[in-house]
C-alpha positions in Angstrom: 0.0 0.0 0.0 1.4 3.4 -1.2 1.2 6.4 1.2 0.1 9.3 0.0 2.1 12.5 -1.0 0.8 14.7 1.9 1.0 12.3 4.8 4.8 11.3 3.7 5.8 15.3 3.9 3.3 15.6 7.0 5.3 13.0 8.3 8.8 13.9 7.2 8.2 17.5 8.8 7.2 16.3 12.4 10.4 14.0 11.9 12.8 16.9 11.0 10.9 19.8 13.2 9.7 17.3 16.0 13.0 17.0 17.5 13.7 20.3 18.1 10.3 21.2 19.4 10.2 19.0 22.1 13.8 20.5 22.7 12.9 24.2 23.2 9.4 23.5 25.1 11.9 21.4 27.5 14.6 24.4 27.6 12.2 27.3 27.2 8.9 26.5 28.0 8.9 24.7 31.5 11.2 27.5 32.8 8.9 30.5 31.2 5.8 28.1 32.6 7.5 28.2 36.3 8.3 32.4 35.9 4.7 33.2 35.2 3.6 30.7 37.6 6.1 33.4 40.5 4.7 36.3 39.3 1.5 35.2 40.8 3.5 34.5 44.3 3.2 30.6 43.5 0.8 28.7 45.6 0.1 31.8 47.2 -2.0 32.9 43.9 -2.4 36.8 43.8 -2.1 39.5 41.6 0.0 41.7 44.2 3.4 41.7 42.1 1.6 43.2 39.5 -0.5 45.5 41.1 2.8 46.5 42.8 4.7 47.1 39.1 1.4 49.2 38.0 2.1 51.5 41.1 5.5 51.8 41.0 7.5 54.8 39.2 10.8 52.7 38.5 9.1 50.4 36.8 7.1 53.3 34.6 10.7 54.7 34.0 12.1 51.7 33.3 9.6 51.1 30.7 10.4 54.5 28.9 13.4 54.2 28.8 13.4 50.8 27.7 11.4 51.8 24.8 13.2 55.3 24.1 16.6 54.0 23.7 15.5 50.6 21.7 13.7 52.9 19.6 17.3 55.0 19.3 19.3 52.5 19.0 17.3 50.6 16.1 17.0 54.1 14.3 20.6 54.3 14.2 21.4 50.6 13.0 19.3 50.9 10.4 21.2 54.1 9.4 24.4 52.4 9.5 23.4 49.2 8.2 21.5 50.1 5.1 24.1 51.9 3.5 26.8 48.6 3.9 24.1 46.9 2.6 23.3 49.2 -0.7 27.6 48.8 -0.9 27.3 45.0 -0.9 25.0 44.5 -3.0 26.8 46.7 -5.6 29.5 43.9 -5.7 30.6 41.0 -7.7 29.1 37.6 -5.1 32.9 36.6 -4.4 33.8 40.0 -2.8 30.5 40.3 -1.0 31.0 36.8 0.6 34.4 38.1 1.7 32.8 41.4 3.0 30.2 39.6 4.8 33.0 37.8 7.1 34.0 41.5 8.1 30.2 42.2 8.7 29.9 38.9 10.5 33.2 39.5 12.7 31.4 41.5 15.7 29.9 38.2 16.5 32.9 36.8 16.9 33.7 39.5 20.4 31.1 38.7 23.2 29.4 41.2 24.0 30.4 41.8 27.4 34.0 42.4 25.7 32.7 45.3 23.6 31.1 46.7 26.3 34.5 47.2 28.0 36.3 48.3 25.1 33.6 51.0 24.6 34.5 52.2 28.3 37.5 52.6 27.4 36.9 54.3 23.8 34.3 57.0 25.0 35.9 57.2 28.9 36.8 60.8 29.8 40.2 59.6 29.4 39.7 57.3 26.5 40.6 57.4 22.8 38.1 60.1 21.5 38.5 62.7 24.1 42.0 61.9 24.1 42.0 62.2 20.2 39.8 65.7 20.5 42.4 67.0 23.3 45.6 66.4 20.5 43.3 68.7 18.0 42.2 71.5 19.8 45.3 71.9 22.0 43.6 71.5 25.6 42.1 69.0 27.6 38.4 67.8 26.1 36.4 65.9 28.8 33.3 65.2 26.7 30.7 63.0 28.9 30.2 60.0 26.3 30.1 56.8 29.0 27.2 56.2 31.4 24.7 58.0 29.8 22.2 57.0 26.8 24.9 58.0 23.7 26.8 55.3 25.3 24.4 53.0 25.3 22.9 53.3 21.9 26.0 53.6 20.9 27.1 49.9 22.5 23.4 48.4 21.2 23.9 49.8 17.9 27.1 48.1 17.4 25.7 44.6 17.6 22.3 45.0 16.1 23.7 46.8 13.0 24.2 43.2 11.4 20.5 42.5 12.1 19.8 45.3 9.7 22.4 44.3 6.9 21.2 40.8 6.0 17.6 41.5 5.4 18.1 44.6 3.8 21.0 43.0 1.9 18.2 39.9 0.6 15.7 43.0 -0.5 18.8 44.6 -2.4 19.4 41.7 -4.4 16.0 40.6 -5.2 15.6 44.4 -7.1 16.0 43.9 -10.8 19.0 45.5 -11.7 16.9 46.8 -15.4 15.2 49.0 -13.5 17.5 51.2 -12.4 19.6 51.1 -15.5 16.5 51.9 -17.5 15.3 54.9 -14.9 19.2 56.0 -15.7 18.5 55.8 -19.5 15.5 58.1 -19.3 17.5 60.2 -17.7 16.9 59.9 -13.7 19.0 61.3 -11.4 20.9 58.4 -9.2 19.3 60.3 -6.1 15.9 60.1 -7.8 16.8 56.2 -9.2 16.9 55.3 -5.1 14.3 57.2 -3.8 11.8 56.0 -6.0 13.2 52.6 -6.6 15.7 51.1 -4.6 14.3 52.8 -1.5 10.4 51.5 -1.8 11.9 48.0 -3.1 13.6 47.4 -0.1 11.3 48.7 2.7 10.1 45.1 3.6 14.2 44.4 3.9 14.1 47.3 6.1 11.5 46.6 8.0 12.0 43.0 8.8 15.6 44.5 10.1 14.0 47.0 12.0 11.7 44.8 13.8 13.9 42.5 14.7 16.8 45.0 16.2 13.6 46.7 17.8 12.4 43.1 19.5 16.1 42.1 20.2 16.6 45.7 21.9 13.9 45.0 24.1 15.7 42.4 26.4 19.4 44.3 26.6 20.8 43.8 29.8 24.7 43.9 29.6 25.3 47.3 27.6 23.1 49.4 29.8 24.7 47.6 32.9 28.3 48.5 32.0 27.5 52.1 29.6 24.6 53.8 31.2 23.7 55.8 34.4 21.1 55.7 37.1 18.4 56.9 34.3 19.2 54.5 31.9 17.6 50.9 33.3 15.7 49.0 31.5 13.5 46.7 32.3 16.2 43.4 31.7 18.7 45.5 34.6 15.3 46.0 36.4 14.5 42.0 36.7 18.3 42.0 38.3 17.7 44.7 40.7 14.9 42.9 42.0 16.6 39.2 41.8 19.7 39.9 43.5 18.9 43.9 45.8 15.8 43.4 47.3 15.0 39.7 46.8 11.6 40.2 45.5 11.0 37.1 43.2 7.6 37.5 42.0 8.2 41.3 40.7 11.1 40.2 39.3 9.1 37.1 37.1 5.6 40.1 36.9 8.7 42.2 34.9 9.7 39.4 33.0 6.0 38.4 31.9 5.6 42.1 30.9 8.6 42.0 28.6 7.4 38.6 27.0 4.3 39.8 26.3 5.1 43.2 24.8 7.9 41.7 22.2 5.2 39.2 21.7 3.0 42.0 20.9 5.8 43.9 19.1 5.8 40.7 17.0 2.7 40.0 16.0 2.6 43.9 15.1 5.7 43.2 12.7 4.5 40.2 11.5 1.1 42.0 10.4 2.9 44.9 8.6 5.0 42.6 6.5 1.6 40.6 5.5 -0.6 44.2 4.9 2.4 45.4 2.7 2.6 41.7 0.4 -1.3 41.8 0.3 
């Protein structure tokens, strides 16, 4: 007896995808299952922890600035990242394989190492003020660590690949007849991108922007080492809550709220992309 077409790939994709399921409900799902089962104080069920985060200014502030400086810092990978991208895609495949090591290459630096070396590069002391001091011919003491700059600055720095790749994939899929035959009827190279390249590769820029905006949400380590008091977000909140005043259930309340608003923030994304093809 033959099986039919759809059951065999029905059955070869629960094989191939099966696997790995089971894997991340193991390693994700239990321990998210056990956080929103704290932020309602465990067998103690209440809503307290939240009603606590709803009255509390930190968390408020927190919020804000979580929001204000993701919002920053994907603005500015974007405007790094797109031009790289329009510079890639302008070149032969073997030189933009090579050039896409150099773009892949921050990956290779944890994270918690950049975040030093930007203390050292923006420090009062460091290699910009020192570099500013040399020009002018006196002592520059510009305040560019533990602050917001310095954070965008550090988030920017890993997300801008996030931006390049997409974009990059939009790039490539724009016939490259169309802007030669804008050029032949005479079209400024200005005017070829603004009314070609630029709508072509929104949903490149948008499905970079999303996902620098969701990844943005959950920084911990770059506002930890580069901002100041008024720069926590809600990721440096859950640790002030773990390990200073040893409130569990706010801490997992804070974590719920971040789930569900990149959840939100994803669904949101994923809508756009789906209005735009339609």
């Amino acid at each position: 007896m033959t099986i039919p077409a759809m059951t065999r790939d029905r059955t070869g994709a629960l094989c191939t995808i099966g696997p790995a399921a089971v894997f991340m409900v193991g390693i994700v799902g239990i321990p998210l299952l056990y956080i929103f089962y704290v932020s309602f104080n465990g067998p103690h069920f209440s809503f307290s922890a939240y009603v606590t985060l709803l009255s509390s200014r930190l968390f408020f502030q927190s919020l804000w600035s979580t929001f204000e400086t993701s919002i920053l810092a994907t603005v500015l990978s974007v405007l790094l990242g797109y031009p790289v991208a329009i510079h890639l895609a302008r070149q032969t495949p073997r030189r933009r394989a090579l050039m896409m090591i150099l773009v892949l290459m921050p990956f290779w630096t944890s994270i918690l190492v950049k975040s030093y070396a930007f203390t050292i590069i923006l420090g009062r002391r460091g290699l910009i003020n020192s570099a500013l001091s040399y020009l002018v011919g006196h002592k520059v003491a510009l305040p560019l660590l533990f602050n917001k700059f310095a954070v965008v600055i550090g988030m920017a720095n890993y997300l801008v690949p996030f931006v390049i790749f997409p974009v990059l994939a939009s790039l490539l899929a724009i016939d490259p007849a169309l802007g030669r035959a804008a050029t032949l009827m005479g079209a400024h190279p200005l005017r070829v991108f603004r009314q070609i390249t630029l709508p072509l590769s929104l949903p490149g820029v948008i499905a970079g922007a999303s996902s620098t905006f969701i990844i943005s949400l959950g920084f911990f380590v770059v506002p930890a080492l580069l901002g100041g008091r008024h720069d926590v977000m809600l990721a440096n909140l859950v640790d002030f809550y773990t390990r200073e005043t040893l409130d569990w259930s706010a801490a997992a309340a804070i974590g719920m709220c971040l789930l569900a608003i990149i959840g939100l923030c994803g669904v949101m994304a994923a809508t756009l992309r789906k209005v735009r093809r339609a």
